[in-house]
Structures are given as C-alpha cells and as structure tokens.
C-alpha positions in Angstrom: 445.6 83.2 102.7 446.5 79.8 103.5 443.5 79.5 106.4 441.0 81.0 103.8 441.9 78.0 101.6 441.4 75.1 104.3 438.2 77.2 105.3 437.1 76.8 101.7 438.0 73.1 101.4 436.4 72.2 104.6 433.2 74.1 103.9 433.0 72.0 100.4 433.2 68.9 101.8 430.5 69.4 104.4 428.8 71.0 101.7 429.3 67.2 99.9 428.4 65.6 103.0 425.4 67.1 104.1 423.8 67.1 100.8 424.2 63.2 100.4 421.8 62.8 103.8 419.8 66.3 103.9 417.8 67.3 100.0 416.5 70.5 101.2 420.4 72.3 101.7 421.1 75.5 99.1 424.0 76.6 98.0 424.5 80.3 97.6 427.3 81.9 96.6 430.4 82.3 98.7 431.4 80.2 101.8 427.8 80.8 103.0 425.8 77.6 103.6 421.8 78.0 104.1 419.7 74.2 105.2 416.1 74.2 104.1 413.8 71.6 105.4 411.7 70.1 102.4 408.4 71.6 101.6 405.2 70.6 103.4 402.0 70.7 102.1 399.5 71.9 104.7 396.9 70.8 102.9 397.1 67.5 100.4 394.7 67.3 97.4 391.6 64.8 98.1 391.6 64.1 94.4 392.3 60.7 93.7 392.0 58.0 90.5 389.3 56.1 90.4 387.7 53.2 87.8 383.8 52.5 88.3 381.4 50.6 85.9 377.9 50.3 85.8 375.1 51.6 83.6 374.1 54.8 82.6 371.1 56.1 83.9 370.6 59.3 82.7 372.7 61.9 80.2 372.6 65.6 80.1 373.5 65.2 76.3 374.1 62.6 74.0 377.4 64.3 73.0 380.3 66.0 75.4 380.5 68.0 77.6 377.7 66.3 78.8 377.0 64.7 82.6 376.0 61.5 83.1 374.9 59.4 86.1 376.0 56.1 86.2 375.0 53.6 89.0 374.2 56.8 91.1 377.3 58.5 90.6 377.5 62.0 89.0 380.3 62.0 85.7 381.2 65.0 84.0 382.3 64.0 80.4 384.7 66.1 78.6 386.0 66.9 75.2 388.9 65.9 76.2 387.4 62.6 77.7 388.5 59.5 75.1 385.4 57.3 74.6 385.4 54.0 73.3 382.0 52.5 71.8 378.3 54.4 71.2 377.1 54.8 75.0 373.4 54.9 75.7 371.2 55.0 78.4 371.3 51.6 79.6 374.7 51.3 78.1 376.8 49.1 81.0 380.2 50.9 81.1 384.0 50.9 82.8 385.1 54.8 83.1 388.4 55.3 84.2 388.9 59.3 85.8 389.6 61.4 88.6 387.4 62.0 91.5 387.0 65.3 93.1 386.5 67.0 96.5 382.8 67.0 95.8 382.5 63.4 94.7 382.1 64.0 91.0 384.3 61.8 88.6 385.8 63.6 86.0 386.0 61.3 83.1 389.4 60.5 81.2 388.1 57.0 79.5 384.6 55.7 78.8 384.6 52.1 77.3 381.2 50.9 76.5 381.1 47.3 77.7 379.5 44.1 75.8 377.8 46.7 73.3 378.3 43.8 70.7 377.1 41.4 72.5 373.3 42.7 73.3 370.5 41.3 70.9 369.5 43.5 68.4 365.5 42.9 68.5 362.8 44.7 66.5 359.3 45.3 68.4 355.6 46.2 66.9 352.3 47.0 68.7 349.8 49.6 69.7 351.5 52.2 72.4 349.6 51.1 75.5 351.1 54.3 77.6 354.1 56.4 77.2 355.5 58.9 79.1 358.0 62.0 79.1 361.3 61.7 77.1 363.6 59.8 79.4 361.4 57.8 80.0 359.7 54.3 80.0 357.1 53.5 77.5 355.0 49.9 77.0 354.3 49.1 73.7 352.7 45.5 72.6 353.8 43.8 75.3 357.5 45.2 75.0 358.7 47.6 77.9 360.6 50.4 75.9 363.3 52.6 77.3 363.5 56.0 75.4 366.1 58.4 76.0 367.2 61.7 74.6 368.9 59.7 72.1 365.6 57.1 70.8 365.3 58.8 67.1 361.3 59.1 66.9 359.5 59.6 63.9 355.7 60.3 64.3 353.9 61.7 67.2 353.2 59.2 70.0 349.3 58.6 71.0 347.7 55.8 73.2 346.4 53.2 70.7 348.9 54.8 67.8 350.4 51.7 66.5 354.7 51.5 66.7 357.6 49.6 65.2 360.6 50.2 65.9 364.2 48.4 66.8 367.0 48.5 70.0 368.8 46.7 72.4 367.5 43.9 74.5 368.9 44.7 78.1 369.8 42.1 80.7 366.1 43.0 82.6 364.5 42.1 79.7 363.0 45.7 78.6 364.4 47.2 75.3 366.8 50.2 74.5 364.9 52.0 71.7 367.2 52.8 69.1 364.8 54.1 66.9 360.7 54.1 67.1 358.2 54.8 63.9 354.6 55.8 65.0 353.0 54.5 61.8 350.1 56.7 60.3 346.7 56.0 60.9 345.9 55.7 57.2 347.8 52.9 56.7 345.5 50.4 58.9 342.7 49.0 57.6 339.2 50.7 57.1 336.4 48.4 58.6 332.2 48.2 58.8 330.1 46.2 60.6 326.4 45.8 62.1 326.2 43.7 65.4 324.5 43.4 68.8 326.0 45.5 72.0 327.2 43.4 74.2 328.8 45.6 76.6 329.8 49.1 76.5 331.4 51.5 79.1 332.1 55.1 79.6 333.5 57.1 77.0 337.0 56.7 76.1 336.1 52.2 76.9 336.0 48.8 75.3 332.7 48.1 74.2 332.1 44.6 72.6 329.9 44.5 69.3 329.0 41.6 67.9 332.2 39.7 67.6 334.7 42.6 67.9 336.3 44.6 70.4 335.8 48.1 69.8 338.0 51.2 71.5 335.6 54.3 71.5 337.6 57.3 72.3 336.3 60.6 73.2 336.3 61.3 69.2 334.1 58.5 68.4 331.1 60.2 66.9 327.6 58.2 68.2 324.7 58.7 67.0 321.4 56.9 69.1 321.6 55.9 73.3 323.9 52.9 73.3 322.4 50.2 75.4 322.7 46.0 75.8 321.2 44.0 73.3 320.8 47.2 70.7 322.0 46.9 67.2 324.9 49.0 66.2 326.5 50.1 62.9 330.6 50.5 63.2 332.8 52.5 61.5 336.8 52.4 62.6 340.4 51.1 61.9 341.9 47.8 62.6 344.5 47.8 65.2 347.2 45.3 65.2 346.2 43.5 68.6 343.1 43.0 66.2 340.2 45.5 68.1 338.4 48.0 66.4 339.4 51.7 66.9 335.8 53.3 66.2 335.8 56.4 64.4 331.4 56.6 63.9 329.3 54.3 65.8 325.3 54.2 64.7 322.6 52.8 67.0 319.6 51.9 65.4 316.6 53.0 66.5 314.2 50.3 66.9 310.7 51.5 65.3 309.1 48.4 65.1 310.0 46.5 68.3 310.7 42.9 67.6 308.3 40.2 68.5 310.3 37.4 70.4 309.8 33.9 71.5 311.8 31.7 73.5 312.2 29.2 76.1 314.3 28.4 78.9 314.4 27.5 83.1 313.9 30.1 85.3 317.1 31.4 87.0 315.1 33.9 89.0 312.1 35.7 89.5 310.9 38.5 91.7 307.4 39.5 93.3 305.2 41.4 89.7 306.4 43.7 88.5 310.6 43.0 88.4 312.7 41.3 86.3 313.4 37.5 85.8 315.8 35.8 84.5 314.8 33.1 81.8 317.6 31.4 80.2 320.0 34.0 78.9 317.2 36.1 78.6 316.4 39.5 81.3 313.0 39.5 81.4 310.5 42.7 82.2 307.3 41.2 84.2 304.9 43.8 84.1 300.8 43.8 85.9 299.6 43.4 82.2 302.0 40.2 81.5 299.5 37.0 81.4 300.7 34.4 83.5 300.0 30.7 83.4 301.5 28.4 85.8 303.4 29.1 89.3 306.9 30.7 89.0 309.7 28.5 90.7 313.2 28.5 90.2 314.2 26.1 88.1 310.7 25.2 86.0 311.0 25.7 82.5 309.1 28.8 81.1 307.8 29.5 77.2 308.2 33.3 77.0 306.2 35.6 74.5 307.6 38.9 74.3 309.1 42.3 72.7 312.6 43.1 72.5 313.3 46.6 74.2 316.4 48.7 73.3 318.5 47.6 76.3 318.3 43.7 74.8 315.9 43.1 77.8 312.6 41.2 77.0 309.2 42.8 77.8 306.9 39.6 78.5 303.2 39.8 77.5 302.9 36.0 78.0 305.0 33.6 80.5 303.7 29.9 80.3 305.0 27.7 83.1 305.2 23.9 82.5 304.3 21.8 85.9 305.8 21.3 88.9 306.2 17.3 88.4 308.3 18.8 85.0 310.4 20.7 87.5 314.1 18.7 88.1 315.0 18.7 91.9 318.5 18.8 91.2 319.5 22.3 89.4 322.7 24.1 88.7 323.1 27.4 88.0 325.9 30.2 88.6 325.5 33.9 89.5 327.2 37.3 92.0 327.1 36.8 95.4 325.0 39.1 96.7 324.8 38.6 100.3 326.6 36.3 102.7 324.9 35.9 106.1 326.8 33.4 108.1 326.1 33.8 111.5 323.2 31.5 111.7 323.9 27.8 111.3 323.0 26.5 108.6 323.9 29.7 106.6 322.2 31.8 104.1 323.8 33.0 100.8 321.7 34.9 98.3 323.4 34.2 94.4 321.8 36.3 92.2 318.0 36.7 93.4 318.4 32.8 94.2 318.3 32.2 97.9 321.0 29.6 98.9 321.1 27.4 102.0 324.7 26.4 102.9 325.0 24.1 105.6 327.1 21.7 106.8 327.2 19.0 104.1 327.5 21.5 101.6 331.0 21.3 99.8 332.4 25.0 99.4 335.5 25.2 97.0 337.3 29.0 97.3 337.2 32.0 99.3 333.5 33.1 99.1 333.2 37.2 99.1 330.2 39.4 98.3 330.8 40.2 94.3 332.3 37.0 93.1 330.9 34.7 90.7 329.7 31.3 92.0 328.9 28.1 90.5 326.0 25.9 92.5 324.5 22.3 92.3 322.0 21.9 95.1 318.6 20.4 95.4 315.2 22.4 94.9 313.0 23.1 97.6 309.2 23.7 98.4 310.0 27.4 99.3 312.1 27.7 95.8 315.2 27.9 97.7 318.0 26.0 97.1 320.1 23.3 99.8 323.4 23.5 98.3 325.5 20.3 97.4 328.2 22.0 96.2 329.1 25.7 95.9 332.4 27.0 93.6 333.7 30.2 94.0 335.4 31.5 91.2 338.3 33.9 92.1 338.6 36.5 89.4 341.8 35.8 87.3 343.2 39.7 88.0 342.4 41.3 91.0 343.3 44.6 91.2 345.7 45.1 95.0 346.8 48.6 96.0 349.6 48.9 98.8 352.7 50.6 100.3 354.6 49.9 103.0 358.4 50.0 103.6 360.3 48.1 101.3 362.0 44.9 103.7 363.2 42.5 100.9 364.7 43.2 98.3 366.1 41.1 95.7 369.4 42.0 94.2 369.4 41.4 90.5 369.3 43.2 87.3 366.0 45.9 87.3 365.5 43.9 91.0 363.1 41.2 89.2 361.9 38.7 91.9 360.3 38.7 95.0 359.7 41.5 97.2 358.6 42.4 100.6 356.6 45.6 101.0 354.6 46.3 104.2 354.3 42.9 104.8 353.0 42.2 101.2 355.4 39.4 99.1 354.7 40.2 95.8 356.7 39.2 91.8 358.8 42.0 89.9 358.5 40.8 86.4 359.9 42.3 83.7 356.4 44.2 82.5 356.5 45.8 86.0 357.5 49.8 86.0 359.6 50.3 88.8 359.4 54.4 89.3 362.5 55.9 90.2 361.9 59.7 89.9 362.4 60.6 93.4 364.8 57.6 95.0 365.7 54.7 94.1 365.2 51.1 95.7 366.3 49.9 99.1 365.9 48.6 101.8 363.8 50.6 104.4 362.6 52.9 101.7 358.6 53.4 101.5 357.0 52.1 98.1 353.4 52.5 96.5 352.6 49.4 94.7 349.9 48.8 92.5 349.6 44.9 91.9 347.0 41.9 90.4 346.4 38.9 91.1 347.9 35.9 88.8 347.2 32.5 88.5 347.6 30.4 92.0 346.4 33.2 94.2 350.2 35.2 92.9 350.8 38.5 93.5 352.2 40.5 90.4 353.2 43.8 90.7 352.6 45.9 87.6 353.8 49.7 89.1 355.8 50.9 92.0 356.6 54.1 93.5 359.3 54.3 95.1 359.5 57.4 97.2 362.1 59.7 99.1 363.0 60.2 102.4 361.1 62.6 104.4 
C-alpha cells in the first residue's frame, strides 16, 4: 500500500512536470500516462487576407451575388459582403477580403473611394456611335461609359439626339448615370430650296445651299442629284445644327438656263473637253464658236447653258488678247502628276502644266492628290515656270497601323504618347482604346486607326488591342 502511494505521488508530479514543457501529453485515467506530439497539418490553407483597390471594370450584376473585376482581378461579391458607397463601373474602390487557391478574392468590405468627390456633369448631343451595353458610346463630343447600370430611356440611333448626366472620371470620359434619347418630334421641322454643292453616297453629308444635310438610307429623293442642281429639302434640325433630311426634291430643269459670265482661264483642253473658267466647269463642244486663242490665264467672256450637273455648256467663248494676258498668274489645283526625274521638273496641277526648277520655292511635302497653291510666270507654250509652289497638307489625314506596342505611358486610360510599330502617336481622351480581348502592355500587338492634327501630329482616334497568340 504504502509503494502504491509514492508510485502515485511520483507519477503526478511528472505528470506536472512534463505538461509545463510538452502541450501535446493526455491524461487518462489511472496511473497511465500517454505523450502526444501536437498536430501537423500536412497540408496548410493557401488562403490568405488580402486588401486591393482599383476600379471596377466590369460587374456581373449591379446587385450581390454578383462578380466583378477590378484592376484585372476576379471578386466575388456576397450577400454577406458589407459595402460602403453606390459602386459603378468606373467606380475606383479599396476591397478588403480573402483570396483563394484559385486567385479569386472573396469580398468581406467594398468602400467606394472619392465617390463625392467626382464632378457631377450633364452632357447633350447627337449619338455619333454607340455600341453594345458595357460599352463605350460618343455622344457630342463626350465619350460616354454605359454599363448595365446607365438607366436609358429611348432607343439609341446614330444621329438620335441625347442628354443625359454622370460622373466625370479622372481620363476625362463620363460615367452615364442616366441617358434620355429625346424623340424626334421634338426637333425642329425645316424647308428650304438651294444649289447642290456636294453630295455623296447614300447614307452621306450632302451640302445644299448653306446647310449641311445627313441623307440616310430613308431619305426619300425624288430627280438624279447632281452639282450645281437645285434642290427642295425637307428634314429636322439636329443640335450640331445640320439637316437630317427626311424628302429631298430635285428639280428638273425644263428650260435650261441661259448664262453669262466672265473669268481667266484656269485650264483648257484640246475641243471637245472641259475648261475651267473662273469657278465655272465649262463643256467645249465642235459646235461652241470660238473667238480668240485659248491660253491659260487670258480672260474669257462665256455664253452658255447651265446643264443639271452645275456645269456650263458653251455656245460662245470670246478670248480678250494676248497683250491683255498678265505674265504673272496664280492659281491653285490637285496634283495630278509629279515627274521629277528630269531636271528641271515637271508637275501637272490640275490640267495646268507646271515647270519646277531650281529657283522655284517649294513650301510642304508635295504628293500626287494634294492641293497646291502656285505663283509662276506665263509662258509662250501656256505653261507655267513656277516662282513659288505651296503644298497644302490636308488638316486630317486618315493613318492605319499596328505594330507591337513599345511605349506605353502609365497614366489614367494611358493618355499620352505611344509607341506602336515604330509609329509615336497622342492618346487623347476622344480616343477608344479597345479592350475586349487584352488589355494594354508592353509587347502586346495593337491596330491603330489615327489622323493627322495640326503640326504634322499624330492622333489616334481607335485602337485594338489584341491577345496573345
């Protein structure tokens, strides 16, 4: 008895000792003592807390559950996620959450950062394009973000005109909030007669008279629109002031009118052709009367009939003397043909022949198609020695490229220079940057459709940036 007592009191106090320095020791009952080493987890959990912000790109839905993506990263948001603010796309936010094996970020808190602080701005003009719903559209000169969450009212058309309000981002596009395609009742009915100026294929811009007129492929036309033809109009107003036709008349011309005019001879070609007198096209038939020796330059009386196309049909061309004829001219025309291997070199501007040499003062890059400005001296053979020739660069050239994207300029909606297959071009903040299939970065290949701006800058007005292949 007495040894099973000291066993007892010696087993409790290694019992006390043991558990002070090892956790994993059980007790069990009895003078039995069993050690357990602590557990080990083969296998620890990758989750881990994590706290991004950025802006959100894109959302599932505008309420929970919904999944976002914000600065690329995929974000499940929860009921049981708390959210602090009205988050939009566009929306710059901190999210506090939990990221799992797979990289997803399971939301806990969403505060919606500076949503106070962007500009509440309201926008109105005619939709100028407009896409799916995310999407970007350009209305007026405002470039509109609308997401799933943009409350429209109206049905949006090309030319429809738009009001509506949001939030100015930090790229300078708009959130859309809210847009109101206004009904087309509400514009102004107009009628007017003037001359054809221009007109293009159907839907174009035409210019009549002193208007700007869309003609869409509902435009009803009556007659064969041509130059110089008078036309009776029928359309809306539109905000950016053109005329959206709706009936467009051309008027037959039964009685051709009788015209008379004078003016210097711009050009002229062997009979029959067309010259230009003045401002004036002019039809030389074998049954015009002639009187005088045609020479560029010499001033001309014309006595014709006005044809359909606004071209004049001459029945009588007087030409004053040659001692009347000035030796300087000036005139302007297309380059039609540059031949510059023979020294001194031979333009043709217009129907004009022009002889460049090496006196003559040439201001711009002179291609085949651009407009040119000339002051030279007449000659015996009617052409003309250039003093000084002025080619006039048109004020937007159209540039397609694509190329590899090599710089890359690390701002809000990357406005700034880029670098794209050797091409420096501007980002502006009217430029769409398409981001359907990747995103931008270095390396990555990129269609870019850009004009040309004042001082010979390049401005880039769409970009595609594609994937990897």
């Amino acid at each position: 008895m007495k040894s099973l007592v000291v066993g007892t009191i010696i087993a409790l106090l290694i019992l006390t000792v043991v558990n002070a320095f090892v956790p994993g020791m059980v007790f069990l009952s009895g003078p039995t003592l069993v050690l357990a080493a602590p557990p080990i987890n083969d296998e620890p959990s990758r989750d881990h807390d994590v706290s991004i912000e950025g802006k959100i790109q894109s959302m599932s839905a505008p309420t929970p559950p919904s999944v976002w993506v914000v600065d690329s990263h995929t974000v499940s948001v929860t009921l049981e996620t708390e959210i602090k603010g009205t988050p939009q796309v566009g929306s710059q936010v901190k999210i506090e959450g939990r990221m799992l094996e797979d990289l997803t970020i399971v939301a806990k808190k969403i505060e919606v950062k500076d949503e106070n602080h962007n500009e509440q701005v309201e926008f109105r003009g005619p939709i100028k394009s407009f896409t799916d719903i995310p999407g970007i559209w350009i209305i007026g000169q405002f470039t509109v973000t609308v997401s799933t969450t943009t409350h429209i009212e109206g049905t949006p058309a090309v030319g429809a005109l738009a009001k509506g309000h949001g939030l100015r981002q930090s790229d300078g596009t708009i959130l859309a909030r809210q847009i109101a395609i206004e009904n087309e009742h509400h514009n102004e009915q107009v009628e007017f007669r003037g001359l054809i100026k221009s007109f293009t294929d159907i839907p174009g811009l035409w210019v009549i008279g002193q208007f700007t007129v869309t003609v869409s492929t509902t435009t009803h036309i009556e007659g064969i629109p041509a130059v110089g033809a008078l036309a009776d109009v029928h359309g809306v107003r539109q905000s950016d002031g053109t005329i959206l036709a709706k009936q467009i008349k051309v008027k037959n011309e039964d009685h051709n009118e009788q015209v008379e005019f004078r003016g210097h001879i711009k050009s002229f070609t062997d009979i029959p052709g067309l010259w230009v007198i003045g401002q004036f096209t002019v039809t030389v038939s074998t049954t015009t009367h002639i009187e005088g020796t045609p020479a560029v330059g010499a001033l001309a009386k014309v006595h014709g009939v006005r044809q359909s196309d606004g071209t004049i049909l001459a029945r009588q061309i007087q030409i004053e003397h040659a001692e009347h004829i000035r030796s300087h001219v000036e005139f302007s025309g297309i380059i039609r043909q540059l031949i510059t291997d023979t020294v001194p070199a031979t333009w043709v501007i217009n129907r004009i022949t022009v002889t460049v040499g090496t006196t003559t003062t040439v201001i711009g890059d002179p291609a085949v198609g651009r407009v040119a400005e000339v002051e030279g001296l007449m000659q015996p053979d009617h052409t003309v020695l250039a003093l000084k020739i002025t080619v006039k660069r048109p004020e937007t050239e159209r540039i397609h490229f694509d190329g590899r994207i090599q710089v890359l300029p690390q701002t809000p909606g990357f406005l700034g220079t880029w670098t794209v297959g050797g091409h420096t071009f501007d980002v502006d903040k009217f430029t769409l940057i398409d981001i359907s299939e990747a995103r931008p970065g270095i390396g990555r290949h990129a269609e870019v459709y850009a004009v040309s701006g004042p001082g010979n800058k390049v401005i880039a007005r769409y970009i595609k940036i594609e994937k990897d292949h």
